[in-house]
KOLKOL-603827 format. One record per residue (C-alpha): x, y, z. Coordinates in nm, 2 decimals. Layout:
N
      X      Y      Z
      X      Y      Z
...
This chain:
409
      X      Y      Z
   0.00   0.00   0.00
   0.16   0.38  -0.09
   0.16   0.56   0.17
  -0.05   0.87   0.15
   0.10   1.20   0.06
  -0.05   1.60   0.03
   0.01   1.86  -0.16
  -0.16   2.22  -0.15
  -0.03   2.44  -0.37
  -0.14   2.79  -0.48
  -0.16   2.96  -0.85
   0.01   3.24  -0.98
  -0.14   3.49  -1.23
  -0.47   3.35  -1.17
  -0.80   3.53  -1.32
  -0.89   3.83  -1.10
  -1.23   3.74  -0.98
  -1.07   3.37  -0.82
  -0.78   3.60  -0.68
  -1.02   3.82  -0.47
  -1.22   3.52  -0.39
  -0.95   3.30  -0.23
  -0.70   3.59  -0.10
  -0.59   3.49   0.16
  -0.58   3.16   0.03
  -0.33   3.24  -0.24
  -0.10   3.38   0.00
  -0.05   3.09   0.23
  -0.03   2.82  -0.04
   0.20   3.03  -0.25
   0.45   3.05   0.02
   0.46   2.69   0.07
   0.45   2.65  -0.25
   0.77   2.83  -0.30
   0.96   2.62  -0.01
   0.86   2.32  -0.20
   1.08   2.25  -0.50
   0.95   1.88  -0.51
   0.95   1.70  -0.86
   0.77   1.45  -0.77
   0.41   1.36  -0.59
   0.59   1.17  -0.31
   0.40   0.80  -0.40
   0.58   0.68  -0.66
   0.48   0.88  -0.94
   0.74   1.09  -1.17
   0.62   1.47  -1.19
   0.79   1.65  -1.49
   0.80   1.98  -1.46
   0.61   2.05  -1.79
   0.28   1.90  -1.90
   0.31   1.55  -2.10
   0.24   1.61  -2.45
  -0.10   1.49  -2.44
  -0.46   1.67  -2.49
  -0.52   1.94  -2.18
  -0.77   1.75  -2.00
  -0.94   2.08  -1.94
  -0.97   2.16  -2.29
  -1.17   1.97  -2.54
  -1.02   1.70  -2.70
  -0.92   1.60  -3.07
  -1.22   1.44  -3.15
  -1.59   1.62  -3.24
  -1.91   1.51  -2.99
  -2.22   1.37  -3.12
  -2.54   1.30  -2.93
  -2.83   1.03  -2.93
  -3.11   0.91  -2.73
  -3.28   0.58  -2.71
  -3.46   0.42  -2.48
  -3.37   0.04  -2.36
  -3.63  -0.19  -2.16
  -3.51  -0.42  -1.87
  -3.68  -0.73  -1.92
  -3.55  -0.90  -1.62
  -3.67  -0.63  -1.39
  -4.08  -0.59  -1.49
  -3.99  -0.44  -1.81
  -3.82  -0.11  -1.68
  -3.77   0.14  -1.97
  -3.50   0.32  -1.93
  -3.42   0.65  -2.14
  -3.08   0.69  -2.20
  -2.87   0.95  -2.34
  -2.51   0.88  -2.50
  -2.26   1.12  -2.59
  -1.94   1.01  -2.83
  -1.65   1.05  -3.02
  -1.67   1.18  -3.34
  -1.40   1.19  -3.62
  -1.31   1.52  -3.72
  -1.42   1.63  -4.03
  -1.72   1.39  -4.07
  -1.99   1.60  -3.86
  -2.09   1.76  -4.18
  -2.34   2.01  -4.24
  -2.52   1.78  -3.94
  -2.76   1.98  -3.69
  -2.62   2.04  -3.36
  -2.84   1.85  -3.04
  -3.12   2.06  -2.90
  -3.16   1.89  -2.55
  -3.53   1.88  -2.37
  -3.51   2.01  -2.04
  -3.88   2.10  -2.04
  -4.22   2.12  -2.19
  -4.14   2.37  -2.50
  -3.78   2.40  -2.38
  -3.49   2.34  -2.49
  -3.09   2.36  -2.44
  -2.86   2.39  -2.79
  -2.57   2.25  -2.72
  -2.25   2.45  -2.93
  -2.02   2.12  -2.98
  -2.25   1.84  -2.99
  -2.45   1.71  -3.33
  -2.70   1.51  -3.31
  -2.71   1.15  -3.48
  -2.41   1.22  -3.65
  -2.16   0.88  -3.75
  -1.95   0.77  -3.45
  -1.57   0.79  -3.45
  -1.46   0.45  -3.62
  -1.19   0.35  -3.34
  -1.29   0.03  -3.22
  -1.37  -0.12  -2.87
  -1.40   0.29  -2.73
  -1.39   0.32  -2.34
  -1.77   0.35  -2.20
  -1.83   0.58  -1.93
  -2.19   0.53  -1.75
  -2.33   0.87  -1.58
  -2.57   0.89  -1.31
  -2.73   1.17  -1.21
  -2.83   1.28  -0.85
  -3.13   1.24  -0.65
  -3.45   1.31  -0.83
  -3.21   1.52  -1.10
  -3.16   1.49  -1.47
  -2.91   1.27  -1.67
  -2.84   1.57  -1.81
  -2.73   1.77  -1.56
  -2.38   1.75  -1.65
  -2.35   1.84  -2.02
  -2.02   2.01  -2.00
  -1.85   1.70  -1.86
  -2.04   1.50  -2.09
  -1.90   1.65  -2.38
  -1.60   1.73  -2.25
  -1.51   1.32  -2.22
  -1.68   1.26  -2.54
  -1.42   1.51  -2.69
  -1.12   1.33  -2.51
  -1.25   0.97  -2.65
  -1.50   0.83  -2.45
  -1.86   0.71  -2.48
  -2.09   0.83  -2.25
  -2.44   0.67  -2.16
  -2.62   0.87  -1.93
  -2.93   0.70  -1.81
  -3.25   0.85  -1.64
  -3.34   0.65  -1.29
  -3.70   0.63  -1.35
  -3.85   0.63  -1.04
  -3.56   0.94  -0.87
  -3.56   1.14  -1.16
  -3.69   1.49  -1.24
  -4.00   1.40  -1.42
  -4.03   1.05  -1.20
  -4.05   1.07  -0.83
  -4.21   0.81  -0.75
  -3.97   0.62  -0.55
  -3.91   0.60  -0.20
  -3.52   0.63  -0.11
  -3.47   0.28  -0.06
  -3.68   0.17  -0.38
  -3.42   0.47  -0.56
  -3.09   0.31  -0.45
  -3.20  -0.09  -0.51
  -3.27   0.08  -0.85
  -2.95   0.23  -0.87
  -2.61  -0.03  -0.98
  -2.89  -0.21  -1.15
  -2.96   0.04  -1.38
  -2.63   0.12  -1.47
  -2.49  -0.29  -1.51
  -2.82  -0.27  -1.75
  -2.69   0.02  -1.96
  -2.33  -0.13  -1.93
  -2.53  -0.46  -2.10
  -2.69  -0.23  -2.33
  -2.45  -0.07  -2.47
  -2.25  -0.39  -2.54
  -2.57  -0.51  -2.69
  -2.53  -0.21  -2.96
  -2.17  -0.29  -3.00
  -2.20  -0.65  -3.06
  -2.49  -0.54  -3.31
  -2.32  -0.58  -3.70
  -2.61  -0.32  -3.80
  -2.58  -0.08  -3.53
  -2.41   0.27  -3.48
  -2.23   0.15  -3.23
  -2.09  -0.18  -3.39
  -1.79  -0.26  -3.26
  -1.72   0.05  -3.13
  -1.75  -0.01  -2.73
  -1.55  -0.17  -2.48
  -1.82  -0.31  -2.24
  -1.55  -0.49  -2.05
  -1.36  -0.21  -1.91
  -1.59   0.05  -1.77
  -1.56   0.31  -1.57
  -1.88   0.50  -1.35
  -1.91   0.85  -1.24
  -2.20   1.00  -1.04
  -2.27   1.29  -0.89
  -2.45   1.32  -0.49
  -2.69   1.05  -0.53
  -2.53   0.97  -0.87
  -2.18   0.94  -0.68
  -2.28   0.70  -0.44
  -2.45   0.49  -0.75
  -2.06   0.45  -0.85
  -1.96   0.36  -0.53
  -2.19   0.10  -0.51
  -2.10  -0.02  -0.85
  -1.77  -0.10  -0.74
  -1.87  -0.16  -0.35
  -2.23  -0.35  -0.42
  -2.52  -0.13  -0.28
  -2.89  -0.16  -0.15
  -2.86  -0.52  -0.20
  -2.72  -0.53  -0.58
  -2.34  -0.70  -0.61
  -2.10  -0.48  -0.75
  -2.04  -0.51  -1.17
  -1.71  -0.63  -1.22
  -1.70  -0.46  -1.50
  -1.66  -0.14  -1.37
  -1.30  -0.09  -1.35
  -1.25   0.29  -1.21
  -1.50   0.54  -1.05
  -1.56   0.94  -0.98
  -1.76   0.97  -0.63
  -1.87   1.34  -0.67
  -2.02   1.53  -0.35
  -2.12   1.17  -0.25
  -2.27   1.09   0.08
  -2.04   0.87   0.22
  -2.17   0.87   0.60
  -2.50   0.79   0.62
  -2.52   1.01   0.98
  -2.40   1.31   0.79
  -2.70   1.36   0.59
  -2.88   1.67   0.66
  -3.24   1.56   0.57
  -3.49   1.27   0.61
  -3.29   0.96   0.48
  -3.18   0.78   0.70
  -3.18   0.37   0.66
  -2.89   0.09   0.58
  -2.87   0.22   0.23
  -2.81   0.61   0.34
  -2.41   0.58   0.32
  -2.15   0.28   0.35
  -2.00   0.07   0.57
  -1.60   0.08   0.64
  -1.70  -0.33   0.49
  -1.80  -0.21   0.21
  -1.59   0.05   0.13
  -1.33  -0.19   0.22
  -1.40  -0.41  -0.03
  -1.36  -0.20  -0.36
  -0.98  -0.25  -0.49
  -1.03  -0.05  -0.77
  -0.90   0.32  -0.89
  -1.14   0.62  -0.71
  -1.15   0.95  -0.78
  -1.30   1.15  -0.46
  -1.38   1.51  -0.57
  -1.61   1.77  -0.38
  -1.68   2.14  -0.28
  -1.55   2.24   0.06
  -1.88   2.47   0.08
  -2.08   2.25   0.03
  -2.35   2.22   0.30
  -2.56   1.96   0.16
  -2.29   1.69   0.16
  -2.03   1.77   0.38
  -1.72   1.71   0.17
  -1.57   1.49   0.57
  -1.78   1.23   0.35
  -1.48   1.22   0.14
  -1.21   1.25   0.45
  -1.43   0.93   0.57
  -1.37   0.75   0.27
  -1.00   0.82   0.19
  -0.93   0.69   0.56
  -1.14   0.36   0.41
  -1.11   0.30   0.09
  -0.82   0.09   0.23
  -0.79  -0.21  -0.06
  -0.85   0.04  -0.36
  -0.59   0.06  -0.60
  -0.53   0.42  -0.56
  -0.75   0.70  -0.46
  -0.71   1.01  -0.53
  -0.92   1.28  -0.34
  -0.96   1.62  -0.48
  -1.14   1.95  -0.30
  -1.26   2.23  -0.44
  -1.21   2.50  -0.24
  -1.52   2.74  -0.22
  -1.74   2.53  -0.41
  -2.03   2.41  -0.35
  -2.32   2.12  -0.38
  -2.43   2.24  -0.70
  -2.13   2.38  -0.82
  -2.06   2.04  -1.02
  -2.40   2.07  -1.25
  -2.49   2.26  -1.51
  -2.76   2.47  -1.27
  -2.61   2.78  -1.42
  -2.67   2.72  -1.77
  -3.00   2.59  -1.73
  -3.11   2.91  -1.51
  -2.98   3.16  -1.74
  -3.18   2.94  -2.03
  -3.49   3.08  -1.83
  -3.39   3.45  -1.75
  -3.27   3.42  -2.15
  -3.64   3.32  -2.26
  -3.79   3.60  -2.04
  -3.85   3.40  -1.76
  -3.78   3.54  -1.40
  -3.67   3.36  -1.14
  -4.00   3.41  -0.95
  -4.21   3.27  -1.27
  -3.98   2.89  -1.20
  -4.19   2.76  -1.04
  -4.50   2.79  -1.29
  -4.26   2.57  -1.53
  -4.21   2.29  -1.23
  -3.84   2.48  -1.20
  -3.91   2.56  -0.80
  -3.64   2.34  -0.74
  -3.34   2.48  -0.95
  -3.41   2.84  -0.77
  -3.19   2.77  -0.50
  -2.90   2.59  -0.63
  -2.89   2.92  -0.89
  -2.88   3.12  -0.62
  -2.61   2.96  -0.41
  -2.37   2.85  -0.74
  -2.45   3.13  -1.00
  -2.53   3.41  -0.73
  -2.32   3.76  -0.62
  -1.98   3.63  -0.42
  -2.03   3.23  -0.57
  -1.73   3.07  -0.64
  -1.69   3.08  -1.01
  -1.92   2.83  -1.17
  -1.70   2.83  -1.50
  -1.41   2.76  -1.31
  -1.55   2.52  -1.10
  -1.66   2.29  -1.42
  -1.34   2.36  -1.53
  -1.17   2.18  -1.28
  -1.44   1.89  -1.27
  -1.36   1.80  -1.62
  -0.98   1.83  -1.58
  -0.94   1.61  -1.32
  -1.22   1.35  -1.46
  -1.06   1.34  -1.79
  -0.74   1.32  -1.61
  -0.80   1.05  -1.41
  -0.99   0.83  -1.65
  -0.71   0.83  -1.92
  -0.49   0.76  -1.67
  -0.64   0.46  -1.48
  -0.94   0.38  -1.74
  -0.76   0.36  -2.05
  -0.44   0.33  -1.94
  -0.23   0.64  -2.04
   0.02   0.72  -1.76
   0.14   1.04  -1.88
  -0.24   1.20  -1.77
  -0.09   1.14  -1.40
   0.09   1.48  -1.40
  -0.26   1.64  -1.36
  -0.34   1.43  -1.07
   0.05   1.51  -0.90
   0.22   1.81  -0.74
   0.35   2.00  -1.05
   0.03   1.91  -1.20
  -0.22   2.09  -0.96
   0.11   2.38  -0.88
  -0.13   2.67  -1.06
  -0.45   2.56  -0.91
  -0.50   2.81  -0.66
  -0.86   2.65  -0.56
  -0.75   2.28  -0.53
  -0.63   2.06  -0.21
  -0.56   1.71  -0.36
  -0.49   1.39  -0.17
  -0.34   1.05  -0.31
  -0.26   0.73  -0.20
C-alpha cells in the first residue's frame, strides 16, 4: 500500500475574480508552494516539470461530440424502460453540415448544445472506453452536459441513463426503492451498450468496450458509482466497472442533513473496504448539503482500492458540479424570472442558482473547469491506461491551481 502523501499548492497569475475570492488563500499556499521544490508527488509517481504532450484534460479533446437518445427496456426487472442519453467521439471532419443536439429540459424548452451534433456517424476506433453517468437524487441525466462532452471530446462514450423512479420527471420512488434501483440500472446500460456494440447493424458496432468501464455520479449519482464498485442496497458490485468518480457523495450515512436515513443512506467501512479499484474522490469544501468529511471518511477507508485520489474544491459548492447555471440563465434568456420557476415545475433549481450562479459564488466556469480536468485526467490515466495524464493528478500538475487541495494514495 503507498503511503498517502499531500500537496496544496497555490496559483500564480490567476483570473482576478478567483484571486479576490481566495485571498488569503493564495498567500498561504504560495508561500509553501515556494519552499517546495519537489519534482515528484511523493507515492511513486514521476512529476515532470512541464505537462506531457497529451490533450489538456481541461480543454476539449481531438475528436468532435455527437449526441443520441434511445430508450432500452429491462426485461429482467418488470420491463423497466429506461431513457438513455449517450454522448461520443466523433472523427473530425465527418460531422458535416449535421444539426447540432437541442436537448429537452422542459415542456417547450430546450438547451442547444455548441459542440455536440445530433445522430451524426460515431468515431470508427474500435472497442472505445464506455463511461456510464448517473445523475443525483430526483435530478436529470443531463445535468452535466459540460463534462459530458467534455469526455466525449477526449474519447470516451458516455451513456447517461434517467433512474426512473428518482428522476426529475419521476419521483415516484421511495429512497430505498431509488438506491436498489440504482447499480442495477447502470450494469443494465453497461449490458446495453455492449448489446449495440455486438450489433453488426448498429451505430455503435464494434465501437464499445463493455468490458472495461468506468462510473461517475454525482451526490446520489456518486454513491451509484460507489456501489458499482462496493455492491449497494442489495445489488453486487459489476465487475466490469474498472474505475469510479464519487462526486459530492454521501459517504456517511449520519452526515446527511435531511430525512434519509436507513442501511442504504451511506456505506459501511466493509464495504468500502471491499472495492480495490481506482477512485476518484472530488467535492466542494462549501458544500452544505454533503459535507465534503464524507470524502475525508472515505480516503481513511477505501483501504484495498488501488489508488484513490481525493480532490477539493475550495469554495465550491453542492451544486457547483452541474450545469444549474446554464439551465437558469436558459430561463432569464427566454424571459423567464426567477419568481415565474416555479409555474414551469423549475421551483427546485431556484436555489442551487442562487447559491452557485449568485453575487460572491465561487466561479461556476471555473469550478466545471476543474471537474472536467481532473475526470478526464483521471480516467485516461487509470481507465484507459495512459500514464502520462498522471501529472494532472500530482504536485507539479495541480502547482497553478490556486482552488485545489488534492490527496493521493
Amino acid at each position: 500500500m503507498k503511503s498517502a502523501t499531500r500537496s496544496t499548492v497555490g496559483a500564480r497569475n490567476r483570473k482576478r475574480m478567483l484571486q479576490a475570492f481566495l485571498a488569503t488563500l493564495c498567500l498561504a499556499v504560495t508561500l509553501l508552494a515556494a519552499c517546495s521544490g519537489a519534482d515528484s508527488a511523493g507515492d511513486g509517481r514521476v512529476s515532470a516539470v512541464s505537462p506531457p504532450d497529451v490533450s489538456r484534460p481541461d480543454e476539449f479533446g481531438p475528436f468532435d461530440v455527437g449526441h443520441t437518445s434511445f430508450v432500452a427496456v429491462d426485461a429482467s426487472r418488470g420491463a423497466r424502460s429506461i431513457p438513455i442519453d449517450v454522448w461520443y467521439p466523433v472523427d473530425p471532419g465527418t460531422a458535416g453540415a449535421a444539426e447540432l443536439t437541442t436537448l429537452p429540459l422542459a415542456p417547450g424548452i430546450g438547451l442547444k448544445s455548441e459542440r455536440a451534433f445530433e445522430d451524426v456517424s460515431v468515431s470508427e476506433r474500435p472497442n472505445q472506453p464506455l463511461v456510464i453517468f448517473s445523475h443525483g437524487y430526483g435530478g436529470t441525466n443531463k445535468q452535466s452536459i459540460d463534462l459530458m462532452e467534455m469526455l466525449a471530446s477526449h474519447g470516451f462514450v458516455v451513456a447517461s441513463p434517467e433512474h426512473v423512479g428518482n428522476s426529475q420527471s419521476d419521483r415516484g420512488d421511495s429512497f430505498d426503492e431509488a438506491a436498489a434501483n440504482r447499480v442495477p440500472d447502470v450494469s443494465f446500460v453497461i449490458d446495453a451498450m455492449t448489446a449495440r456494440s455486438r450489433d453488426a447493424g448498429d451505430a455503435f458496432a464494434g465501437r464499445v468496450d463493455g468490458e472495461r468501464v468506468s462510473v461517475v455520479g454525482h451526490s446520489f449519482g456518486g454513491m451509484t458509482a460507489i456501489g458499482s464498485a462496493a455492491g449497494w442496497a442489495g445489488a453486487q458490485p459489476d465487475p466490469r466497472v474498472i474505475a469510479i468518480v464519487a462526486i459530492s457523495a454521501v459517504i456517511d450515512g449520519t452526515m446527511q442533513l435531511d430525512e434519509r436515513t436507513g442501511p442504504n443512506a451511506g456505506f459501511t467501512s466493509s464495504q468500502l473496504e471491499r472495492i480495490e479499484i481506482p477512485v476518484l474522490l472530488m467535492g466542494g469544501t462549501a458544500d452544505i448539503n454533503v459535507p465534503i468529511a464524507n470524502n475525508d471518511l472515505a480516503f481513511e477507508q477505501l483501504t484495498r482500492a488501488s489508488s484513490v485520489e481525493k480532490v477539493s474544491i475550495i469554495g465550491a459548492n453542492h451544486n457547483h458540479f452541474t450545469a444549474v447555471c446554464t439551465f437558469g440563465e436558459l430561463l432569464l434568456t427566454l424571459g423567464l424570472a426567477e419568481d415565474q420557476w416555479a409555474n414551469i415545475g423549475a421551483a427546485d433549481l431556484l436555489g442551487p442558482y442562487r447559491s452557485a450562479c449568485g453575487p460572491g459564488a465561487f466561479p461556476i466556469d471555473e469550478a466545471n473547469r476543474l471537474e472536467n480536468l481532473f475526470t478526464v485526467a483521471f480516467l485516461k490515466q487509470h481507465q484507459v491506461g495512459d500514464d502520462r495524464y498522471g501529472w494532472y493528478l500530482a504536485a507539479k500538475g495541480v502547482a497553478d491551481e490556486a482552488a485545489v487541495e488534492i490527496e493521493s494514495r
